[in-house]
C-alpha positions, 0 to 999 in steps of 0.5 A, a space after each residue: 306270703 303263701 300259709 303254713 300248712 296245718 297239717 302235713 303227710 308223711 310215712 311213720 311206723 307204729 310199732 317194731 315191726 317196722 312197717 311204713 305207711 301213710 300217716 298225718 300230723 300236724 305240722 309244728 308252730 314255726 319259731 322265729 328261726 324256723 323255715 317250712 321246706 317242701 321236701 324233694 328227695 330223702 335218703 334211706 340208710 341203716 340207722 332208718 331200718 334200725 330205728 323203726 324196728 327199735 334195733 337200738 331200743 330208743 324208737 318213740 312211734 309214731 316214727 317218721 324215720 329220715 334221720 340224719 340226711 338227707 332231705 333236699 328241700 326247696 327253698 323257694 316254696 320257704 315260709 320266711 319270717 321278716 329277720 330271715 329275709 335279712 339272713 347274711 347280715 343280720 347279726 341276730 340271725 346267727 346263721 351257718 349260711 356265712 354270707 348271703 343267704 342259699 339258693 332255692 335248694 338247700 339240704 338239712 342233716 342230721 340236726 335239729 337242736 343244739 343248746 348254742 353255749 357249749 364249747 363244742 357249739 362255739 367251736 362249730 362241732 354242733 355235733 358233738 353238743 350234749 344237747 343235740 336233738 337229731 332230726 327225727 325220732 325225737 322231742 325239741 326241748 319245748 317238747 315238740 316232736 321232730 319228724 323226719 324226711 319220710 314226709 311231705 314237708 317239714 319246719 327246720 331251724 336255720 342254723 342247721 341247712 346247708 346250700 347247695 351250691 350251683 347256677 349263676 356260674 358257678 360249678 353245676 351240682 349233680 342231679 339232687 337225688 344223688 347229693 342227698 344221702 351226702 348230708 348223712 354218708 357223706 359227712 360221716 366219712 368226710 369229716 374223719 379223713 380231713 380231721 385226721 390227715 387222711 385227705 394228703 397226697 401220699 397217703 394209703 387210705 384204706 375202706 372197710 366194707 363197701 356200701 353206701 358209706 363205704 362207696 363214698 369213702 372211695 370217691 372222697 378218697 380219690 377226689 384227695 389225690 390219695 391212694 384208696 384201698 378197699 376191704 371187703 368179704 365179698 370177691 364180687 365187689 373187686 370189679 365194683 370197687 375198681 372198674 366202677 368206683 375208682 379205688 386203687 386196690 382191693 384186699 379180701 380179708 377173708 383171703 390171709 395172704 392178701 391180709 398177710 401181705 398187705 400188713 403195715 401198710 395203711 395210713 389210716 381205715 374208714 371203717 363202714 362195716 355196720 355188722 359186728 365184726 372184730 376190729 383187730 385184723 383192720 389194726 395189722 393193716 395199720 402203719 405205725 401212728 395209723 389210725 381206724 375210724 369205725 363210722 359203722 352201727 353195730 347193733 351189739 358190741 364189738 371187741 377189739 385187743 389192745 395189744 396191736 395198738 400198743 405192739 403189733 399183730 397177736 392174736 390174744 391181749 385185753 380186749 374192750 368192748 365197743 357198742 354201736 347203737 344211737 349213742 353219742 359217746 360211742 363216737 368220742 375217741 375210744 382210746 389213744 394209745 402212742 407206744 410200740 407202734 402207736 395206732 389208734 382207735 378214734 371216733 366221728 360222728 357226721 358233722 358239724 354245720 360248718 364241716 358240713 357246708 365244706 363237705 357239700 362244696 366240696 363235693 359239687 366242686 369235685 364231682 362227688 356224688 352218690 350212686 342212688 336207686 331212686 324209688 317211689 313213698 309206695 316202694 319205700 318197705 320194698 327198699 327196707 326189706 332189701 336194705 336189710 338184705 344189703 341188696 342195694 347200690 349203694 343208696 335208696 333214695 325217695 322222690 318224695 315231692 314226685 310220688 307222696 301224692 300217689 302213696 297216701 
């Protein structure tokens, strides 16, 4: 049995000015539940660039960001204890694997604790546990710090990996760099559309902003059979949405003929936007019943009126305010208001390790994949600095096991 290494390598960054470089810790002790992984590829997402700039005030540096997704990691290099061999049919195990254990390569998401006794844990919605310790920039309950994916190697429990599916006849996966960012992104837009009836045939689904949660929202929304509207303040990403993407239509919301005209006409909104943006011009876009996901990080809050809840279109009302951040209750349904014309406001966030797996098959079954840019660990403040302009499409992703050797 190969050795855990004592000490691993990652890309941290020491204080609010975000800058990654090259940092070396020791490895945490791994647990009976505990598989070490080698790391293939990871994503990078906003909640990265907000975290090591401390955007949301909560960064604990050193930081190994790589939250939530989005590392692909090789089982095969796996250091199993004995109960972990007997995986899918130990009942001690208590495995999200459901059956016979995954192939060589597997995914972990945003979690990496949960206290297991909740109602939200019995229910398989881990993610909505108060317990839930994400998987970096954070401490285990026996205080053991969790590093992200930004990193060579990591010690994950098995509860919270996922398969990915593929080979031995079964549906051949996309390359692994453009299924990583689905373990963050991808179960972030997923889980609203099937929890709230979004995935039917017939249903008009619309998709604010265009970016790496938006650009997945499209290709699950069609992989649904529904039709697939994107909104957006830049004309310029039309032909990408349409041409390259495959949505239905588009609607400029800087444009208010289009937003005139396109009134009353949405089932239900994944709203993606991460900057700060009044919500209400989304709410007339609604059906009666319709419903809008904000599934975006502001930074600060954002205000929305209540009256096109309750009766339509006004521009005037009592208003709430709703602010982004790594705050969990931000997610939790925000108000439901069923009179008039009955919309709504509700929250998601990822998913549980059940939804999860699902999202995953799914998406393999479907040929549902990011687009990615894949890039080198030495490249990885060139990405930031880009991310924060938005000058990517649609996904940075990092070839860790290629190019950490070299980047050290």
């Amino acid at each position: 049995m190969e050795q855990q290494p004592k000490m691993v390598t990652g890309w941290a960054a020491r204080d609010a000015n975000g800058l990654l470089s090259p940092f070396s810790y020791p490895l945490r002790a791994k647990g009976d539940e505990d598989v070490v992984v080698k790391i293939l590829f990871c994503g990078i997402c906003h909640s990265d660039l907000s975290t090591i700039k401390n955007e949301w005030g909560n960064a604990k540096y050193p930081v190994v960001p790589g939250i939530i997704q989005r590392y692909i990691i090789d089982r095969s290099f796996c250091v199993l204890n004995p109960v972990m061999k007997s995986l899918g049919s130990s009942p001690r195990s208590g495995a999200a694997w459901r059956g016979s254990p995954p192939a060589n390569t597997v995914g972990v998401g945003y979690i990496a604790s949960t206290c297991r006794a909740c109602a939200n844990c019995r229910d398989g919605f881990e993610n909505y546990c108060a317990g839930l310790v994400p998987s970096f920039n954070a401490a285990l309950p026996d205080g053991a710090t969790v590093h992200g994916g930004f990193s060579e190697l990591a010690v994950v429990n098995q509860r919270y990996v996922v398969r990915i599916p593929g080979g031995g006849g079964g549906a051949s996966p996309a390359p692994l760099d453009r299924l990583a960012p689905l373990l963050c992104a991808g179960v972030t837009v997923y889980c609203p559309m099937r929890r709230l009836g979004l995935d039917r045939p017939g249903v008009h689904l619309g998709v604010a902003g265009l970016g790496g949660l938006g650009h997945l929202a499209v290709k699950f929304g069609k992989a649904f059979g529904v039709k697939v509207t994107v909104i957006s303040t830049s004309p310029w990403k039309e032909a990408e949405a349409v041409e390259r993407l495959g949505a239905d239509a588009f609607l400029l919301s800087t444009n208010a003929e289009q937003m005139k005209a396109a009134a009353g006409t949405m089932d239900g909104i994944i709203d993606t936007v991460s900057a700060v943006h009044d919500l209400t011009p989304l709410i007339t876009l609604l059906r009666t019943h319709g419903q809008l996901v904000p599934v975006g990080s502001p930074g600060k809050p954002v205000q929305l009126a209540l009256y096109p809840l309750q009766s339509g279109p006004s521009p005037v009302g009592p208003r709430i305010d709703w602010a982004g951040g790594p705050i969990r209750a931000r997610w939790a349904v925000l108000m439901v208001c069923d009179v008039a014309d009955g919309k709504s406001v509700a929250g998601s966030m990822i998913g549980g390790m059940r939804d999860t797996q699902e999202m995953v098959d799914f998406a393999v079954e479907h040929g549902v994949a990011a687009e990615v840019e894949v890039i080198g660990m030495e490249d990885v403040n060139g990405a930031m600095e880009r991310l924060q302009k938005g000058d990517v499409r649609y996904r940075f992703v990092i070839d860790v096991a290629n190019t950490m050797a070299r980047a050290r």
